[in-house]
Structure formats: structure tokens, C-alpha cells
C-alpha positions in Angstrom: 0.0 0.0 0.0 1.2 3.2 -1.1 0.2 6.6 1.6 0.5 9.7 -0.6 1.6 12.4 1.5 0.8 15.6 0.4 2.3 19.1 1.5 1.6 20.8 4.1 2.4 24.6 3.1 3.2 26.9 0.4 7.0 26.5 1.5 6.6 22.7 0.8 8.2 21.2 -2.5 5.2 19.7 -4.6 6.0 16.0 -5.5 7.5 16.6 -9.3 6.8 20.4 -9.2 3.3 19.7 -9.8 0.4 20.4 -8.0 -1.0 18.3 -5.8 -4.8 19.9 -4.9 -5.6 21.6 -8.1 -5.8 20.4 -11.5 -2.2 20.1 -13.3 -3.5 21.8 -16.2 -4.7 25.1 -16.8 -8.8 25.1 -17.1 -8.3 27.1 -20.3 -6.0 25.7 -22.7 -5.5 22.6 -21.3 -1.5 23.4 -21.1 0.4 21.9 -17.8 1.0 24.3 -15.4 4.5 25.3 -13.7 5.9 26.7 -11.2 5.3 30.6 -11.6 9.2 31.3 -10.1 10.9 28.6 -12.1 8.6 30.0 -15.4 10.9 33.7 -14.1 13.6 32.3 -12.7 15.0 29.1 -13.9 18.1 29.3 -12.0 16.7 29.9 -8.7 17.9 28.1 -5.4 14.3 26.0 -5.0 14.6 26.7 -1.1 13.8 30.4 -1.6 10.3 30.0 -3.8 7.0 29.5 -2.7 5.9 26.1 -3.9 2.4 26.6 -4.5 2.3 28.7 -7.0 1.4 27.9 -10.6 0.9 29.9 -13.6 0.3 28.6 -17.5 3.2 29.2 -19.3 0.6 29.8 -22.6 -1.9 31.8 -21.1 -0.2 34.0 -18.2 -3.7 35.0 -17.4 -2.8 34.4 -13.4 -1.8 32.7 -10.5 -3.2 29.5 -9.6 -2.7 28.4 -5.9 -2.0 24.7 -5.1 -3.8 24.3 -1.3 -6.5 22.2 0.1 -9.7 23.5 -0.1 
């Protein structure tokens, strides 16, 4: 039996750098979302970012936050 564990807060590395409440795609297009930092900064040390938030790198039409609701 596998137990998924899911994170806990936005300072919380998503499993893959994808989210893990929300959809993986963007509602609109259909395109996988990414991390918003690593979409502006590729080169950026991944303990300085907030994990939880995801933008479509087509679109750019917002910020999509990966918590529980």
C-alpha cells in the first residue's frame, strides 16, 4: 500500500513540481501548469520560492494556488 503524502504549506516542495490539490493543467488551454518562479527564474535556489504557486506558461492569465480546499 502506497500513503501519498501531500504538503503541508506553500513553503513545501510539490511531489514533481506539480500540483498536488488543483488540476495540473490550466482550465483554459488545457497546457500543464509550472511553477510561476521557475517559469521567471529558472536558475533559482528551489529553497527560496513559494511552492504553491502555478501559472500557465501559454496563457499568463494568473496565478493558480495549489492548497486544500
Amino acid at each position: 500500500m502506497v500513503i501519498e503524502v501531500k504538503p503541508r504549506s506553500a513553503a513545501e516542495q510539490r511531489p514533481n513540481d506539480k500540483p498536488a490539490y488543483i488540476d495540473t493543467n490550466c482550465p483554459e488551454c488545457g497546457s500543464p501548469l509550472v511553477l510561476l518562479y521557475i517559469l521567471e527564474n529558472p536558475l533559482a535556489p528551489t529553497d527560496k520560492i513559494w511552492h504553491d504557486e502555478f501559472i500557465c506558461p501559454k496563457c499568463r492569465d494568473g496565478i493558480y494556488l495549489d492548497f486544500p480546499m
